[in-house]
Each structure stands twice: as C-alpha cells, then as structure tokens.
C-alpha positions as CSV (number, residue, x, y, z in Angstrom):
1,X,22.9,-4.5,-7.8
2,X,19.4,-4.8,-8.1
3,X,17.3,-2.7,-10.4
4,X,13.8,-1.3,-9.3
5,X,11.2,0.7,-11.4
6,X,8.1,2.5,-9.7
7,X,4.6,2.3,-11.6
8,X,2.8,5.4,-10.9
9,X,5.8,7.1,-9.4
10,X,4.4,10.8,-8.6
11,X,2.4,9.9,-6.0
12,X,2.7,10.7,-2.1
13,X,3.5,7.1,-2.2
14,X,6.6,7.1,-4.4
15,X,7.5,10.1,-3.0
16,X,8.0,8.4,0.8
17,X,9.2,5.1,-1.8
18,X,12.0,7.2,-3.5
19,X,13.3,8.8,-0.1
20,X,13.8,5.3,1.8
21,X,15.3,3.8,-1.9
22,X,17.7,6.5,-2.5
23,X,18.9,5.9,1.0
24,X,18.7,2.3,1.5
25,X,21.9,0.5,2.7
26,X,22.2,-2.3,0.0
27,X,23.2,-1.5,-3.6
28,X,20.4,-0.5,-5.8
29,X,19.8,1.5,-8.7
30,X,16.3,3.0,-9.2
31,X,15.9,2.4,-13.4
32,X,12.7,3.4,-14.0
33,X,9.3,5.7,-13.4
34,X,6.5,5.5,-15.7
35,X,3.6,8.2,-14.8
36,X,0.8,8.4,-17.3
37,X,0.4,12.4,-16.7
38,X,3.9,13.5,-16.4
39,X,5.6,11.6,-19.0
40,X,8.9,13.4,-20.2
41,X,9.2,15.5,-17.1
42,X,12.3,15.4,-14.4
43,X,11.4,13.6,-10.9
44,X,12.2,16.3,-9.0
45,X,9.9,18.8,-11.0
46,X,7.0,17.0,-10.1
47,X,8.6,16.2,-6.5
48,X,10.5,19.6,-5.3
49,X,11.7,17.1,-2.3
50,X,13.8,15.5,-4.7
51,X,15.7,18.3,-5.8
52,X,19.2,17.7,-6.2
53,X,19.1,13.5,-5.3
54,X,17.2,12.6,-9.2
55,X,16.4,14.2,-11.9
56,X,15.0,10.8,-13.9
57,X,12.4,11.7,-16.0
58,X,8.9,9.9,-16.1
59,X,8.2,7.2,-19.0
60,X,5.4,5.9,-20.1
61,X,4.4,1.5,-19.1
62,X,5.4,-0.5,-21.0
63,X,5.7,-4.1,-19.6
64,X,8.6,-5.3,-22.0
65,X,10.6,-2.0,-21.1
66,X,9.7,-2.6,-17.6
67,X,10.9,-6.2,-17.8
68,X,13.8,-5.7,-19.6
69,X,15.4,-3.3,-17.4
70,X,14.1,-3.7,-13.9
71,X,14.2,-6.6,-11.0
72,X,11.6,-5.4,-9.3
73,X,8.8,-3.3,-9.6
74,X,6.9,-1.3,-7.2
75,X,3.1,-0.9,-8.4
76,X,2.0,2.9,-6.4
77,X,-1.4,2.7,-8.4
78,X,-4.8,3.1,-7.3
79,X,-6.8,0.4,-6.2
80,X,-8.7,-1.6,-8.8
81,X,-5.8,-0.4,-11.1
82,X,-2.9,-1.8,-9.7
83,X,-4.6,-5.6,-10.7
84,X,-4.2,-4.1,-14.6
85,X,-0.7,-4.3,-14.2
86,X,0.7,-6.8,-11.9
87,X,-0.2,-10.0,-14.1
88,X,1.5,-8.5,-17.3
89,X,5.0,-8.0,-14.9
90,X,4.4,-11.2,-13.5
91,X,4.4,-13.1,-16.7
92,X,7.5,-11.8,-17.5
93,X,9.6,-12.5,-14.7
94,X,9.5,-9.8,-12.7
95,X,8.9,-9.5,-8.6
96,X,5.9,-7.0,-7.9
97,X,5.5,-4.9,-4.7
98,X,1.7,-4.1,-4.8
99,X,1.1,-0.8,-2.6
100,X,-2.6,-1.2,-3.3
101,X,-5.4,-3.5,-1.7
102,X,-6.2,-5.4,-5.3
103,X,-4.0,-9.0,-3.3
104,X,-4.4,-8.3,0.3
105,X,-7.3,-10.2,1.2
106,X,-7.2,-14.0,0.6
107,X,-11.2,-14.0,-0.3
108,X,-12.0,-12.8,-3.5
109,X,-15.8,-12.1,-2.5
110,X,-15.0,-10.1,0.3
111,X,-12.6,-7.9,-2.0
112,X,-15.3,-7.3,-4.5
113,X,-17.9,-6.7,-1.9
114,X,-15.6,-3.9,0.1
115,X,-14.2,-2.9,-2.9
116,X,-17.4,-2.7,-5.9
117,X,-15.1,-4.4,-8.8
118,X,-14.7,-7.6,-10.1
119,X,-11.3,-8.9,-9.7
120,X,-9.4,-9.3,-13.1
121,X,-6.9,-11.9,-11.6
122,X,-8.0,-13.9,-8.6
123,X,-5.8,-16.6,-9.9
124,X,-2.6,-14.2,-8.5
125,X,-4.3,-13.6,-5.0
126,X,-3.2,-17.2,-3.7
127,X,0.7,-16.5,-4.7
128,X,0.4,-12.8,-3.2
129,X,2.3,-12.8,0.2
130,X,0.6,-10.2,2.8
131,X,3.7,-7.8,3.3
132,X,4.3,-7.0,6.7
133,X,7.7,-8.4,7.3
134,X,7.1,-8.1,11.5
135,X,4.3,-11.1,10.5
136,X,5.4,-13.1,7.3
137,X,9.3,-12.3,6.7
138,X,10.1,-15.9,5.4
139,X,7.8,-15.8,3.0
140,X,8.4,-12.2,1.8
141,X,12.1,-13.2,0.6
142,X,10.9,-16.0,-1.6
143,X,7.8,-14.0,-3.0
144,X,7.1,-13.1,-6.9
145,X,4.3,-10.8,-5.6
146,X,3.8,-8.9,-2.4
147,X,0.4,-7.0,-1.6
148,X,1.8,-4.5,1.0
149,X,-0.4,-3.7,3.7
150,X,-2.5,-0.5,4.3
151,X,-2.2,2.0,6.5
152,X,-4.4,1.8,9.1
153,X,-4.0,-2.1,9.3
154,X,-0.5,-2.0,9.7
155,X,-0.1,0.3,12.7
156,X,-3.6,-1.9,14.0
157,X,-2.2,-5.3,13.3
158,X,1.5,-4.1,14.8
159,X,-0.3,-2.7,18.3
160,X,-2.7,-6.0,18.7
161,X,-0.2,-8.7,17.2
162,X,1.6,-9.6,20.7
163,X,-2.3,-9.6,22.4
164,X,-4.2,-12.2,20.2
165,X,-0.7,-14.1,20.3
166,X,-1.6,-15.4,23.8
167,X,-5.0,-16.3,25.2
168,X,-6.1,-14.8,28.5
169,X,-5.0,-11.0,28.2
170,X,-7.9,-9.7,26.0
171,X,-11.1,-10.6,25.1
172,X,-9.7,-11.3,21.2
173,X,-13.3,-11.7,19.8
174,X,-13.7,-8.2,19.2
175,X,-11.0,-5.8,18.9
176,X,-11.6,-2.0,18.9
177,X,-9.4,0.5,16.5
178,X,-9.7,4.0,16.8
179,X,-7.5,5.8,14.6
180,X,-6.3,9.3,13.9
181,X,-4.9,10.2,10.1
182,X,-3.1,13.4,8.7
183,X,-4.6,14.2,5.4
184,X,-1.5,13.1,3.2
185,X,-3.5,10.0,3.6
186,X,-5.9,10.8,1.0
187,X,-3.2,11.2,-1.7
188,X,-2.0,13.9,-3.5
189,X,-5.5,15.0,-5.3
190,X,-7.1,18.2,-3.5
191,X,-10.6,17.6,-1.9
192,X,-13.1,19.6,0.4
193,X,-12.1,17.0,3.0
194,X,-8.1,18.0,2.7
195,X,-8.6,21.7,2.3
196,X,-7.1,23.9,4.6
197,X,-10.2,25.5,6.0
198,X,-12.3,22.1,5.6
199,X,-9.6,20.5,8.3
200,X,-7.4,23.0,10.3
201,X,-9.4,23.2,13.9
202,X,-11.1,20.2,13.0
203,X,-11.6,16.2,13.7
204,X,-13.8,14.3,11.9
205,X,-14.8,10.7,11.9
206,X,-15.5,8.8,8.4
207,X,-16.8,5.6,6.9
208,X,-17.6,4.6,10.7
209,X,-17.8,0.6,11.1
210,X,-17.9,0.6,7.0
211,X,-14.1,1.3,6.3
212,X,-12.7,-1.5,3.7
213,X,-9.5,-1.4,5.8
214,X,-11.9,-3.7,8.5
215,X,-11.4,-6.8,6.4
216,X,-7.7,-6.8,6.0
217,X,-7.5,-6.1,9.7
218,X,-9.4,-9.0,11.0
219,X,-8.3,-11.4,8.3
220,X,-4.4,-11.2,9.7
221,X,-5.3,-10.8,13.5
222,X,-7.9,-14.0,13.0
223,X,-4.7,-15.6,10.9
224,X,-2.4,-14.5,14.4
225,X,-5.4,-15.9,16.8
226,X,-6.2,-18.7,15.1
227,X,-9.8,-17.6,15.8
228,X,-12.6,-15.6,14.2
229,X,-11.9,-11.9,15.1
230,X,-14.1,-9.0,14.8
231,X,-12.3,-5.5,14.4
232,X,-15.0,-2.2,15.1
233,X,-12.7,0.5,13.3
234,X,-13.4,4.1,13.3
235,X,-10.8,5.9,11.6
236,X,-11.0,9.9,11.9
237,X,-9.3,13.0,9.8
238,X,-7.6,14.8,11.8
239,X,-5.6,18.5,10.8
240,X,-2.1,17.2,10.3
241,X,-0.4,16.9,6.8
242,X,0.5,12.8,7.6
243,X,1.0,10.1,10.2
244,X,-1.7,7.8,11.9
C-alpha cells in the first residue's frame, strides 16, 4: 500500500487530486492533508464534492509528521511556496510531486526572471524530473522529485510533440499556441477576472507573448526537436468554469 499526504490540500488542485486518488486502481491510502487556513476542519466541509468519499480532517505541516507517515507527498502550493517545502520532505526520504512551476525549468535564471524570486534551492532543480509521463515515463518511476507540468504546456507540448518529432512537416522554429481557459484556472480565490459578470458573454486575451508558461513550453519542445524553438503563446479567459 502506499501512503500519500497532500500539502495544501483545499485547493481546486487537490480537489481534481483527491477524485483521481480515491479512485485510482492500485492500493493506496490517502494519510494526510495539511492546509494552513482550515486546520481541524473535515475534507469534505471545505470540499462539498467530497461528501460521503472522506471526511479526514486538515493538519497543520509538519515535515517529521509528514515523513513519518506518508510515501509520497503531493506539494498543491503556490508558486514560489511550493520550493519552502520540497527540500525539507526531500531530506527526509520522502518522493515529492511538485504541482507548482518552482522545478520545471532546467535554468535557474530564466525561472527567476519569469517568475520575480530568487530560487531557495536550485541545487534540487537538476534531480527534478519534468512530469509528463507521455515524454519522460522512465525517468518518472525512479524519481525522488517530480515538477508536474502546467496547464497550458501540457495540452501545447501533447498537440506539437508528434510535429517537432520529425523534420519536414512544420516549420519547428516558431510554434504558435493559442489557447482558451475556463476560470477554475485561476484557483479557487474570487477576482474581478472570475466574476460572473466580469466573464459570462465574454473572451478576453491576457499576458499576450509575456505568459511564464512560454518558457516551459519551448524548453520541452526544443528538448523533443533537438533544436532552438520559439513558442508565441496567447492564452485567453474564456466563460467556462474549467478545461483549456
């Protein structure tokens, strides 16, 4: 049986997290949820969705807990936070699955610069395995951590995988994403962007050639090509509660 705790486990993220664990085919036994606002409460309080499949209650992090009672641990933290935590679970033996950016790109400079923070632990970056299992299975199932991929890139790098695979279809210099999110995107915080009025009827473009997704994207289609690739992303809100 293998033992899994989620950091940050009231999220939109853990939510979607907690539906594919509870109904996953191989034995395993969610132990833990730490939440730093909900501590004490049930699961499926915070969650309604849940109602009736768990009622564990949120804990606060601690990394010996954590270690002592869980295999692995799925870090559903923001980015910039996520890189507080993984090192600590690390050190102790235990396999992280990053859901933020803080590991995905191989270049520390280029995180910082998309990103406005100085990376806490660059050292971990080189052991982090990019997590789309379509692209680097083999070395998922021997990983201690894995920096799963974002949203956008992974239905980007999926679509144009096969095409910079073999020269002489596209031009695979430049690649052009344009891309279409529900609002659930965002997370679970309320803005003017994700309120109903702000988005029903509407379709708005953002962060237009100067989304941080653009790095991650051409670093694992240049990786596929084995050639410099350019990605021009626009991604756009559009009024449905999720899917890209």
């Amino acid at each position: 049986m293998v033992k899994v705790g989620i950091v940050g486990a009231s999220g939109y993220t853990s939510s979607e997290l907690l539906r594919f664990l509870l109904s996953h085919p191989e034995e395993i036994k969610i132990e833990m949820l730490t939440s730093q606002t909900y501590v004490g409460e049930r699961i499926d309080k915070v969650i309604p969705g849940l109602r009736g499949f768990m009622d564990l209650r949120f804990e606060r992090f601690d990394p010996d807990e954590v270690a002592s009672r869980c295999d692995i641990v799925f870090l559903a933290l923001p980015h910039k936070v996520a890189m507080q935590f993984a090192p600590s679970l690390l050190e102790r033996g235990v396999r992280v699955i990053d859901f933020s950016a803080d590991y995905r790109l191989k270049d520390v400079k280029t995180y910082e610069r998309w990103y406005g923070v100085e990376h806490t632990s660059p050292h971990l970056i080189k052991r982090a395995v990019y997590g789309l299992p379509e692209l680097h299975r083999e070395e998922i199932r021997d990983a201690r951590l894995v920096a799963n991929p974002g949203c956008y890139p992974t239905g980007a790098i999926l679509a144009a995988a096969p095409l910079m695979r073999r020269e002489g279809i596209v031009d695979r210099s430049l690649v052009i994403v344009d891309a279409k999110t529900g609002i659930s995107g965002a997370g679970r915080k309320p803005s003017d962007k994700t309120h109903y009025p702000s988005r029903t009827e509407n379709f708005e473009p953002y962060n237009v050639m100067a989304h941080r997704h653009s790095p991650e994207m051409e670093q694992e289609l240049s990786l596929i090509a084995s050639e410099q690739v350019l990605v021009a992303f626009t991604p756009h809100l559009v009024p449905m509660s999720r899917g890209i």
